[in-house]
C-alpha positions, 0 to 999 in steps of 0.5 A, spaced: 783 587 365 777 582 366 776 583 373 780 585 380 778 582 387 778 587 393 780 583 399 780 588 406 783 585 411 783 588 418 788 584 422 785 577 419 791 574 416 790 568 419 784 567 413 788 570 407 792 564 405 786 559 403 782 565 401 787 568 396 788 562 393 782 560 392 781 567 388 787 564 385 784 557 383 778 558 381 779 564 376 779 560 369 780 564 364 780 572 365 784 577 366 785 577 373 787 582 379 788 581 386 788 587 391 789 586 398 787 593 403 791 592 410 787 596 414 793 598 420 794 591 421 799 588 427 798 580 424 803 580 418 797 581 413 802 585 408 808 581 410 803 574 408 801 577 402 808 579 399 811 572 401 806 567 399 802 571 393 807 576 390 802 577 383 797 581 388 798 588 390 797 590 398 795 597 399 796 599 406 790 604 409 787 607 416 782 602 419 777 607 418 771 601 416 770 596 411 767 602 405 773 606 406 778 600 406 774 597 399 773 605 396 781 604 396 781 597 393 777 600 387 780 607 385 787 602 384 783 599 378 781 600 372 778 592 371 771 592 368 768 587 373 769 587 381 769 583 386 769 585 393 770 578 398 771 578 405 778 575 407 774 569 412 772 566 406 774 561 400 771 559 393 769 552 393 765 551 387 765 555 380 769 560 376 770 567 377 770 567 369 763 564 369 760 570 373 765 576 368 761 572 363 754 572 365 756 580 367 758 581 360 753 577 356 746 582 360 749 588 361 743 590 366 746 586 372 749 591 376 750 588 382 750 580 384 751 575 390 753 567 390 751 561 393 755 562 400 755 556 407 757 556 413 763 553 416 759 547 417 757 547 410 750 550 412 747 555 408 747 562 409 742 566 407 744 572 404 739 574 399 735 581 403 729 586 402 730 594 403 728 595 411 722 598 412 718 599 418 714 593 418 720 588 416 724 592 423 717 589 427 717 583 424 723 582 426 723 584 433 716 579 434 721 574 431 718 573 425 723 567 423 720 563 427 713 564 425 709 558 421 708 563 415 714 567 413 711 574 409 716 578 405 713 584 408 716 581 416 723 580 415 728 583 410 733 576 410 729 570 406 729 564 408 726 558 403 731 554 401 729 553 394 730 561 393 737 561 393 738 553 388 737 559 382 739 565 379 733 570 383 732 578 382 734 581 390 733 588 394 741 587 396 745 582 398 750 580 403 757 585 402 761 579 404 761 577 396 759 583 392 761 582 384 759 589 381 760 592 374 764 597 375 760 603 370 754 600 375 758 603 380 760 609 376 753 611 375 751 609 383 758 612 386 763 608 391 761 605 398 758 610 402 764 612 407 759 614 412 758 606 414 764 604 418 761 597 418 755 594 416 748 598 411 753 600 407 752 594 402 744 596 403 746 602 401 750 600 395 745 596 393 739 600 393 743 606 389 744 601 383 738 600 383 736 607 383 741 607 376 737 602 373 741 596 375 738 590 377 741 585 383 741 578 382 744 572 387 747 568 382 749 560 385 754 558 379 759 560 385 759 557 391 763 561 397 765 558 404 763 564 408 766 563 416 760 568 419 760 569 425 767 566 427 767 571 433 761 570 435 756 577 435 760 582 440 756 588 443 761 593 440 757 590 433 751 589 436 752 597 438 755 598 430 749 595 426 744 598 431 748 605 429 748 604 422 741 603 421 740 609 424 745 612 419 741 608 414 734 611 415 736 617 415 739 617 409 733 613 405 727 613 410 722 620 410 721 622 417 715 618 419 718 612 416 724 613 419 720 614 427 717 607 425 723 603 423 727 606 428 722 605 433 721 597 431 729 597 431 730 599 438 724 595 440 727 589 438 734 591 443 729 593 449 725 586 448 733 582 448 734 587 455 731 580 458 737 577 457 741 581 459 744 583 453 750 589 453 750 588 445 743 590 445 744 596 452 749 599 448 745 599 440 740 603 445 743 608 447 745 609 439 738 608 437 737 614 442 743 619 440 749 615 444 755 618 442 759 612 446 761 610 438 763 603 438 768 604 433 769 612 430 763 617 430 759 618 424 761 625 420 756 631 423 752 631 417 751 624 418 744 624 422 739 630 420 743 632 414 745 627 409 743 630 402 740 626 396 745 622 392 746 626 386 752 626 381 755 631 386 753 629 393 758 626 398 755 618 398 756 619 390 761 624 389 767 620 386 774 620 388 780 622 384 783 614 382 784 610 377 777 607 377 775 614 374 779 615 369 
């Protein structure tokens, strides 16, 4: 198998029809799975699939975040490439088969991004750099709305001539990852610790530890329906709470008190609005155990080990991805 889409669904069948045979029409020539996880879905996403996209596979699994969901896409296939895509979201320009070619043709891409809009066909800017202390300050000093936008101020990049061509990156936006799957073999599945958010950034940074290269590659362009629901506290709360979980994952312990320290500067500096998103990320970034979603395992924070072959964020699972 060429290549296998995962396609995670929590509760959001109203997007799949025109994602799914998006997938479906701009394949080309390969070898083509569709894996549809349902999240504990009440909307018909099972019901959806089967009826109109009978060639896919649903799988049906607990809402316990977007890396667990994912992890359960992969270990039911064994396609050399793999193409984890948000359901909000619809191929319009490009073919899958072009990227499976550019994979297969330099096998030290591990991971990629595309060209992703908006659904008022404004770009997004979805090529990122690793967090850091000094990128979390810039950021909460507003550091996109300076004259100069320096790499060392902010994690997203922002000039528009970066994302017209193939360009190397720290990570990319989860909504569209394209991943070779040995890339994945040697860095370990999505870290289930991450209910949402950063675990795309953990992804990344552990293939780049393999000795995999990430790359935003603009031969396919997606519509990408970002912030449909507008930024609710709960996910303000959950982001704050998976940078936490990042840093302490990744950061030394004085790194990881400047970073966190600028993350929650930036939430107290939005008080002024009367933000309860950012009240409520506060509280995480202090050690709240009010979670937004599900607690984090006891190990999560002050007791992450390094990834290894045998460490939990590595540890492979029993499926057919690792056969």
């Amino acid at each position: 198998m060429d290549l296998a889409v995962i396609v995670v669904s929590a509760n959001d069948a109203r997007w799949l029809t025109p994602c799914l045979q998006s997938i479906y029409d701009r394949a080309g020539d390969i070898d083509l799975e569709v894996i549809v996880v349902e999240n504990a879905c009440t909307d018909g996403t099972r019901e959806l699939v089967e009826t109109r996209f009978p060639q896919a596979t649903v799988l049906s699994s607990p809402n316990r975040g977007f890396a667990y969901g994912n992890n359960r896409g992969l270990e039911h296939t064994d396609a050399r490439h793999l193409l984890l895509i948000n359901p909000d979201t619809e191929i319009l320009d490009g073919e899958l088969a072009e990227l499976v070619r550019r994979f297969d043709a330099h096998p030290q891409i591990g991971l990629a991004g595309v060209r992703q809009i908006d659904g008022e066909d404004r770009p997004l800017l979805t090529i990122r750099r690793f967090p850091s202390p000094a990128r979390a300050l810039g950021e909460a000093l507003r550091s996109e709305r300076w004259p100069l936008h320096p790499a060392w101020a902010g994690e997203r990049v922002l000039r528009a001539d970066a994302y017209r061509g193939e360009r190397e990156c720290d990570w990319v936006s989860g909504s569209c990852m394209f991943v070779r799957r040995h890339a994945l073999l040697a860095a370990g599945m999505l870290d289930e610790r991450f209910f949402l958010y950063s675990e795309e950034t953990d992804l990344c940074l552990r293939i780049r530890r393999a000795g995999y290269r990430i790359l935003h590659l603009p031969q396919l362009t997606i519509r990408h329906h970002a912030g449909k629901n507008g930024l609710p506290p709960r996910l303000v709360a959950q982001d704050a709470l998976s940078r936490r979980l990042y840093a302490y994952k990744h950061l030394p312990a004085p790194q990881r008190t400047l970073f966190l320290g600028a993350v929650g500067l930036r939430h107290a500096l939005n008080l002024a609005a009367r933000r309860q998103g950012s009240r409520w990320a506060l509280r995480m970034l202090r050690g709240g155990t009010d979670y937004p979603f599900v607690a984090p395992p006891k190990s999560a924070l002050g007791g992450w080990v390094k990834d290894s072959p045998t460490s939990p964020a590595s540890e492979p699972r029993a499926g057919a991805l690792f056969v």
